[in-house]
N, C-alpha and C positions, 0 to 999 in steps of 0.2 A: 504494500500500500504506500503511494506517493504521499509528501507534506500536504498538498492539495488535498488530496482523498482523505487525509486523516482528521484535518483542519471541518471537510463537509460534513464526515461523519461525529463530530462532536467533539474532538479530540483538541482541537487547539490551546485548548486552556493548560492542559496537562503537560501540552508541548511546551510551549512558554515558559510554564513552572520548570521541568528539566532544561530546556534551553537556559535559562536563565541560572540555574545553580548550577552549569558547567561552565558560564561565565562569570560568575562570583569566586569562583574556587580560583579562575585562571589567573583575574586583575582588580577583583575586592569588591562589596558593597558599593563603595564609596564612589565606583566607575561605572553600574549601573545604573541605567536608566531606561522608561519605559520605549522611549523612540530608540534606544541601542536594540533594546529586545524585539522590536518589531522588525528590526534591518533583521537581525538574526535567523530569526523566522518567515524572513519574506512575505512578512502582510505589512496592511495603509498602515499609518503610524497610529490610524483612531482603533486597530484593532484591540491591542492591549485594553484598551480604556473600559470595553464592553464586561470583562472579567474583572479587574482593578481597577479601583478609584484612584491610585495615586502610587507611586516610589515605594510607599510606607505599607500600603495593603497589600502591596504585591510581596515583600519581605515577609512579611506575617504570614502568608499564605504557604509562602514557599515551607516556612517553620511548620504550622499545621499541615502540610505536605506529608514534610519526611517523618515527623513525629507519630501522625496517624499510620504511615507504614509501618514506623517499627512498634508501637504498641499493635498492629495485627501478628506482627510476628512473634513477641513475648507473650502473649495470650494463647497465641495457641498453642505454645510449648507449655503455658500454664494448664490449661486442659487436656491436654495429652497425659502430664507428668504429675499433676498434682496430687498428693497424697505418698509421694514415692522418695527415694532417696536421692533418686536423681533430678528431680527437679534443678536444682541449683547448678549442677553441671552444667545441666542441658537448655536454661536461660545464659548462662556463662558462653556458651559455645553460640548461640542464638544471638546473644550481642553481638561476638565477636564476628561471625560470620556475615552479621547486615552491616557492619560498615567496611570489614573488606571487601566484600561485593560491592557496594557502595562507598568509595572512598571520597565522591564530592559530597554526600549527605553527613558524615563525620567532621568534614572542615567546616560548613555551614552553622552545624549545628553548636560545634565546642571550638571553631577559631574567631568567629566574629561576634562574638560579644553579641548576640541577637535575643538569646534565651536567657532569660532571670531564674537558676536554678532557684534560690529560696535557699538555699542548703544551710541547716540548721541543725548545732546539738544544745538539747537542752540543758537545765542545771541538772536534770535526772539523766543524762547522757539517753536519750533517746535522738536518733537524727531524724531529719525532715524536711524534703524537696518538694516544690510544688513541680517540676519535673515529672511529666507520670510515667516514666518509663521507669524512672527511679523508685515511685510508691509500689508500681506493679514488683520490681526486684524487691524491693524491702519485705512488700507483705510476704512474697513469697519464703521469704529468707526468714520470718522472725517460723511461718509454720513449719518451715521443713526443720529449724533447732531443736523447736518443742517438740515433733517427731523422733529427732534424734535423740533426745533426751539432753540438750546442752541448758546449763545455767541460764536463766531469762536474763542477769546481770549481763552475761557475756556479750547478748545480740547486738550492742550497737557496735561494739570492737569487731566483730565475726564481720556484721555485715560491711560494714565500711574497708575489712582486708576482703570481703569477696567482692565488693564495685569498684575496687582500685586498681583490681589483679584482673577483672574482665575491661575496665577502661583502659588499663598500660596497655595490653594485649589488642585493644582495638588500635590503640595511637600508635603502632610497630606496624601494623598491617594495613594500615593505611597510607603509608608513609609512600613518595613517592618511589616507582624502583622496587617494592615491596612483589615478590611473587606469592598468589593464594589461589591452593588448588584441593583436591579432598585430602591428599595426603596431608598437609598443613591444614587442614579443618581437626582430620584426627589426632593430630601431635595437640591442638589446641584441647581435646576432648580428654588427652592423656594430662592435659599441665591443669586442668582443671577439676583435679578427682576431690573438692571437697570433702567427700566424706573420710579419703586417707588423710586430707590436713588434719580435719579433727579429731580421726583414731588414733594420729601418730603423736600429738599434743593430750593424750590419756582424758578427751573429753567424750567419750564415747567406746 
């Protein structure tokens, strides 16, 4: 299917959204603009305008974009896994995997400064991101301890070494130069055995 064809069939907005965060990623927010995106895309320059109000909505969009992808993809691994011990692995390997598949959605998301995580510990050391990729990881992480039988004290140290140890591993594999293929999916699957972190630390 031609840009044409895809554009008639509905598709144009969508296009836009990816056209445009493969130009943010190249030469920054701060050099996009809606008539850059429309040369881009080969429509009038009033086409943008039909989807976007402005600079500012179209950045927001782009953010509720990549964010609603990847909370489809942490949800399903939550219903697949949930109640299991592997859950935490296999959101671990699910992070990692959506942004080395996608490495412009990664720089978007955690190089330009567009998203207010919120990220918060309280004086009870519990953490908290208005971030939902982050609440979907947390909640999953405080059930799968209680599962495991780990201290409730423990949860916010445990969880913050499991979203550190699946964000390093996304910021390497995104990097440019970065090769990722299945076998580097399952080396990822092997560096993230939770549950031997915790047996091997006599918490479990």
């Amino acid at each position: 299917m031609t840009n044409k064809d895809s554009y008639h069939h509905g598709y144009l907005k969508q296009t836009m959204i990816e056209e445009g965060i493969k130009y943010i990623n190249r030469h920054g927010i701060e050099n996009m603009s809606l008539r850059k995106l429309a040369s881009i895309c080969n429509v009038s320059h009033a086409a943008p305008y039909k989807h976007f109000k402005d600079k500012d909505d179209f950045i927001n969009q782009i953010i509720m974009y990549i964010v609603d992808k990847f909370m489809d993809t942490l949800t399903a691994i939550v219903r697949k896994y949930e109640g299991t011990h592997e859950i935490m692995t296999e959101l671990g390997v699910g992070y990692v995997d959506f942004f080395a598949r996608n490495p412009n959605y990664f720089f978007i998301i955690f190089s330009e400064n567009q998203v207010n995580f919120e990220f918060i510990l309280s004086e009870n050391e519990e953490s908290f991101s208005s971030f939902p990729p982050y609440q979907v990881f947390r909640e999953s992480a405080v059930k799968f301890m209680k599962l495991a039988g780990i201290p409730s004290e423990e949860n916010t140290n445990q969880i913050i070494f499991m979203w550190a140890l699946v964000q390093g591993l996304a910021s390497i594999f995104t990097l440019k130069g970065m090769q990722y293929n299945e076998q580097q999916k399952a080396s990822i699957r092997r560096i993230l055995g939770i549950k031997t972190y915790f047996t091997d630390n006599g918490n479990q």
